[in-house]
C-alpha positions as CSV (number, residue, x, y, z in Angstrom):
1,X,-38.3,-13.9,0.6
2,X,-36.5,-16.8,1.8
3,X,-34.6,-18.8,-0.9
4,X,-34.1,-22.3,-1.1
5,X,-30.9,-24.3,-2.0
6,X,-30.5,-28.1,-1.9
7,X,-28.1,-30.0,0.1
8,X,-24.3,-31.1,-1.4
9,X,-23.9,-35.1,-1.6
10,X,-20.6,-36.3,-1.5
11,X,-17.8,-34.9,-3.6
12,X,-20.3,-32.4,-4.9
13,X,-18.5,-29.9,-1.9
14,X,-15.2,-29.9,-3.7
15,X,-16.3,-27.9,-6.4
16,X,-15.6,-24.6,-4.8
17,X,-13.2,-22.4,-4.3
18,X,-12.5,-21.2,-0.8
19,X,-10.7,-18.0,0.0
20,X,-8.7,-18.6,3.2
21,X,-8.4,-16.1,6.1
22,X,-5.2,-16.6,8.9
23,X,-6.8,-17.8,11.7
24,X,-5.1,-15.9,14.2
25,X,-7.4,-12.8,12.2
26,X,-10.7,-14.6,14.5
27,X,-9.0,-15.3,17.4
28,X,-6.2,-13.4,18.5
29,X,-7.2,-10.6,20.4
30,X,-4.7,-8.4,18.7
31,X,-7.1,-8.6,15.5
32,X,-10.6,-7.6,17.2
33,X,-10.2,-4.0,15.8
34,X,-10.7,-5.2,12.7
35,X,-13.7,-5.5,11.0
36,X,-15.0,-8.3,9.5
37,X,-14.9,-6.8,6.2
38,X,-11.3,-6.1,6.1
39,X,-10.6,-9.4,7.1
40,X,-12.1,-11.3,4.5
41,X,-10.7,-8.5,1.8
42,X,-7.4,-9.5,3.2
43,X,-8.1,-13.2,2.8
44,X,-9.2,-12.1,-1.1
45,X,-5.8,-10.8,-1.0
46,X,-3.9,-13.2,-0.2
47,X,-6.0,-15.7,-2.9
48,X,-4.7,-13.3,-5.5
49,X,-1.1,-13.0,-3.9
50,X,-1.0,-16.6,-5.4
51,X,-1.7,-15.3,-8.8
52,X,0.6,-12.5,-8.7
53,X,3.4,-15.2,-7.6
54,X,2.6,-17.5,-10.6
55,X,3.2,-14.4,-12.8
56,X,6.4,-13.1,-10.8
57,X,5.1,-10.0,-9.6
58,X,7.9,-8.8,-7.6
59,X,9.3,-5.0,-6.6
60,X,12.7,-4.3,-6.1
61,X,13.0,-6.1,-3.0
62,X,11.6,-9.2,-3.8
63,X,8.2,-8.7,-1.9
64,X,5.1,-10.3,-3.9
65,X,2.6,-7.5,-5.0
66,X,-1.3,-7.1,-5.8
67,X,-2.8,-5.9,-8.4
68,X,-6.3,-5.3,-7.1
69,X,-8.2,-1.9,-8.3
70,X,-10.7,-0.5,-6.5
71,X,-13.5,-0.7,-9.0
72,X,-12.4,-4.4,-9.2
73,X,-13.1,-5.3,-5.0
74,X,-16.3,-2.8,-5.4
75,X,-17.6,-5.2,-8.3
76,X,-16.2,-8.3,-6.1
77,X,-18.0,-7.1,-2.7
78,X,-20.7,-5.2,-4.1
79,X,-19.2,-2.2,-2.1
80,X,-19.2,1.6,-2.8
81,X,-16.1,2.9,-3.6
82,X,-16.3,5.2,-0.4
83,X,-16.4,1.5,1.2
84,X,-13.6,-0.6,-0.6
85,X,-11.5,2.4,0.4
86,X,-12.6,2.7,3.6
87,X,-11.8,-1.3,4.1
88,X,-8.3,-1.2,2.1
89,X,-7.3,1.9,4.1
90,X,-8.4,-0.1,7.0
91,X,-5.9,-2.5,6.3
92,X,-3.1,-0.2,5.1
93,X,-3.6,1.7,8.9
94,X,-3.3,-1.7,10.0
95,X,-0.3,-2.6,8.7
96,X,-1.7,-5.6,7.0
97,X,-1.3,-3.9,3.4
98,X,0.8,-0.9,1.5
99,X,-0.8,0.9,-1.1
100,X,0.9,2.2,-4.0
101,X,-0.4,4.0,-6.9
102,X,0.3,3.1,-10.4
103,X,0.7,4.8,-13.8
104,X,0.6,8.6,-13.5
């Protein structure tokens, strides 16, 4: 079934809110490794690293953390939760992310 969707006019466009991805994640060669899910997770990431800054979310070092749970990016991406892991740990392996568990 193929949908339909109309055209934007004008400053209809600026409605939206964009999630931004670095980027050197498309182009630099360093960064082909990655999948294309992971990147746009990371670029999710970094739209809520604005959040946690607006409510001071610091550690100990004064590094800006994330609160982002798992069922939270499986709701977001419509992913399993063998798959937000999967795309996280991705990340983490990376070096792009640390994970760190919270509560007990």
């Amino acid at each position: 079934m193929v949908m339909t969707f109309d055209y934007y006019y004008g400053a209809q466009a600026e409605q939206f809110n964009f999630i931004r991805i670095p980027k050197a994640m498309i182009v630099d060669p360093m960064f082909e490794d990655l999948s294309v899910n992971a990147k746009l997770l990371y670029g999710v990431l970094l739209d809520r690293m604005n959040l946690s800054m607006k409510n001071r979310w610091f550690d100990s070092e004064n590094r800006v953390y994330i609160i982002y749970q798992i069922a939270e990016i499986m709701e977001d991406f419509n992913f399993s939760k063998k798959t937000a892991v999967r795309y996280l740990n991705e990340l983490e392996n990376f070096g792009l992310v640390e994970k760190k568990r919270r509560g007990l």
